[in-house]
N, C-alpha and C positions, 0 to 999 in steps of 0.2 A: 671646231671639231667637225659641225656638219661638212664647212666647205672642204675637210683634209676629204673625207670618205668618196663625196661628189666628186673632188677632182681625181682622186687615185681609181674608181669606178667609172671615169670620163663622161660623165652625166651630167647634161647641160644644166646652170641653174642661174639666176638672177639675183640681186641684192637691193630690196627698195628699202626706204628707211635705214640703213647705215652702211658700215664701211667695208668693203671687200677686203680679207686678211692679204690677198694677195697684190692689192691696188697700195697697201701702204710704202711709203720712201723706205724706209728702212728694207721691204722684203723684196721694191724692185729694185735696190741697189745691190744687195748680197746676191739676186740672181743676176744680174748683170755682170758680178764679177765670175761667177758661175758659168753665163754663156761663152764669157772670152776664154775660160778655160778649157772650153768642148767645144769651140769652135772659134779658135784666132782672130778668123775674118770677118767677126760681126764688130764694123766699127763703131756701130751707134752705142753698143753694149761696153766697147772701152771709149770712147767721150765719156759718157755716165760715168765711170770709175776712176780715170785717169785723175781723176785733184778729188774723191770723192775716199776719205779724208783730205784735206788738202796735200797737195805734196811740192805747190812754187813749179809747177809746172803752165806755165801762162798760155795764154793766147796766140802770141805771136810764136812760140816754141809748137802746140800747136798748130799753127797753120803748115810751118817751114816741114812740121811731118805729112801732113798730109800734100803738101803738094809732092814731097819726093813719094810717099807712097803712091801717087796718083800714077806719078809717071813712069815708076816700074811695076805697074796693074799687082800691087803687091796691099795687104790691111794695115793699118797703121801700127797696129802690134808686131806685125811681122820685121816690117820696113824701120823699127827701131832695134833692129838686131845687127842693121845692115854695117858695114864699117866705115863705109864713106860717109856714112851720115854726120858724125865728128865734124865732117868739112864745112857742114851746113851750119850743123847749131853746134850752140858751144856754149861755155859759161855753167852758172846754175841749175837755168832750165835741163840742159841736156843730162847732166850728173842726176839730176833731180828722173829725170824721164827713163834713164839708162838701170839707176838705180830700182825704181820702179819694177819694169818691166823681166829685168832678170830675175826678183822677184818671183813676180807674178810665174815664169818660167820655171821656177824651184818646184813650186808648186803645182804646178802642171803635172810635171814629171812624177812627183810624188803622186799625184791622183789616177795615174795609170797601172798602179801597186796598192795603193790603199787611198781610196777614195774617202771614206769617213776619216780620218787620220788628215787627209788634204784636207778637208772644208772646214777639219776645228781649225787646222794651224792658218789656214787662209783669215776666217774671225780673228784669232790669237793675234795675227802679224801686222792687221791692216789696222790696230790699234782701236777698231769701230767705237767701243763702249766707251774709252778718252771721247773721240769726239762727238758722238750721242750727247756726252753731260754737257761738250762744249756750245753744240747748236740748240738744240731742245727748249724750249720755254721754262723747265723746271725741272730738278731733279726727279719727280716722281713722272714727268713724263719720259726722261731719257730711259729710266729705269722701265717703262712700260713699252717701250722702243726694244730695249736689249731683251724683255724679253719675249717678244715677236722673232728676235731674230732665232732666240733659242729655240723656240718653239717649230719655226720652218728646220732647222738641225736634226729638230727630232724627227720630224719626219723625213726627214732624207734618211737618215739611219736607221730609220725602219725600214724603208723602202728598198733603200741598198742592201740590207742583212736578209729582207725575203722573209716570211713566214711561213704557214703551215699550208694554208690556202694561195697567197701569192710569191712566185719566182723569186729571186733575188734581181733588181734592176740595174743597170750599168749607170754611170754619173752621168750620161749623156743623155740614156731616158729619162732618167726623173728631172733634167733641166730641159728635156723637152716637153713632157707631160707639164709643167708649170707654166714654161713659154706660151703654149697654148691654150693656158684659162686665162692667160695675160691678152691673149692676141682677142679672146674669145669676149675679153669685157670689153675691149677697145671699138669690136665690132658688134656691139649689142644692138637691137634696135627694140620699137617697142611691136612689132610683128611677132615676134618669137616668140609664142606662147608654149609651144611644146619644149619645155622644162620648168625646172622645180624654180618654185618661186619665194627667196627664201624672206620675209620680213617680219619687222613688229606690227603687235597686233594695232596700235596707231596709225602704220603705215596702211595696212591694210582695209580699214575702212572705206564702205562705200563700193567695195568689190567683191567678186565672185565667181569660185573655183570650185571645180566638180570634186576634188579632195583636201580635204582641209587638215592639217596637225599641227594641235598646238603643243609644243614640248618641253620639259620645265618643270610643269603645274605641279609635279610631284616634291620641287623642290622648296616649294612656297612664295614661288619671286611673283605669283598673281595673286587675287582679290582670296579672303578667307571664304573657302565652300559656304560657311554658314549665311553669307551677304546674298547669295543666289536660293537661299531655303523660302 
């Protein structure tokens, strides 16, 4: 909850002692499939997706796309639309790839009309929660998985629908506003002190900051008042 407020308020902040909501597999995979939506020509963001559930799209079926997308300066999502491409690949792979990506282009379309509407049915299609149970170490963590992802939904759905206090924002800014606390943790260093620093109180032993908040207390998860009397 704190990191939704901090990032939708773009306010820098930190995470010692555990895990960024937004560093998890699960929420940079959904935004990955997210970025190739709002922008075609990000091919790192489809690598990430393209077999992400599996989809028998291999290696070599990759390479044979990117080299014909290299060499008509074209993204590897685009360059699978192309018709000659047939000539190249063929087989499984390709049905597998072709099938895919027209996909993924339904849904494109769709998000240009109804963006919340696009990003259930994209979850819905790409079958995630099947394979969450399929990779997962246990049920109760797939299940803890799926709901990260629902929880990133919800806030796009707030985000998108606007409030009383904030605009409504288009699918492109709120998958850029997230791109950039993604880009923001990858470039952390430990200079950066001007923002919030958010950890447990374990974590933070031994250290010291001119504002200190501890948040919670009110709900019992620390030591009983009476231990401090």
């Amino acid at each position: 909850m704190f990191e939704k407020f901090l990032m939708q308020n773009r306010i820098p902040y930190k995470i010692s002692g555990g895990t960024s909501f937004f560093s998890r597999p699960e929420i940079k995979d959904l935004l990955a499939y997210l970025r190739v939506l709002t922008n075609p020509d990000d091919d790192s963001a489809f690598l990430r997706i393209v077999n992400t559930p599996k989809r028998e799209i291999g290696p070599a079926t990759l390479k044979k796309l990117g080299e014909w997308a290299m060499t008509r300066n074209k993204s590897m999502f685009t360059a699978s639309f192309d018709m000659g491409l047939s000539q190249t690949l063929s087989g499984r792979g390709y049905e597998a790839l072709t099938r895919f990506t027209h996909w993924l282009a339904e849904i494109q379309r769709l998000a240009e009309r109804e963006p919340i509407a696009a990003v259930r049915d994209l979850i819905h299609g790409m079958d995630y929660e099947s394979w969450l149970y399929e990779t997962s170490p246990s049920p109760k963590a797939a299940e803890m998985r799926m709901k990260n992802v629902n929880q990133l939904f919800s806030w796009m759905t707030e985000m998108l629908e606007g409030s009383e206090l904030d605009e409504p924002m288009t699918l492109t800014q709120v998958v850029t506003r997230f791109t950039l606390r993604d880009m923001m943790e990858r470039g952390e260093s430990d200079e950066e002190l001007d923002q919030v620093q958010l950890m447990t109180l374990h974590a933070s032993k031994g250290l010291e900051f001119p504002y200190v908040y501890m948040v919670g207390m009110e709900e019992g998860f620390f030591a009983a008042p009476e231990q401090y009397r």
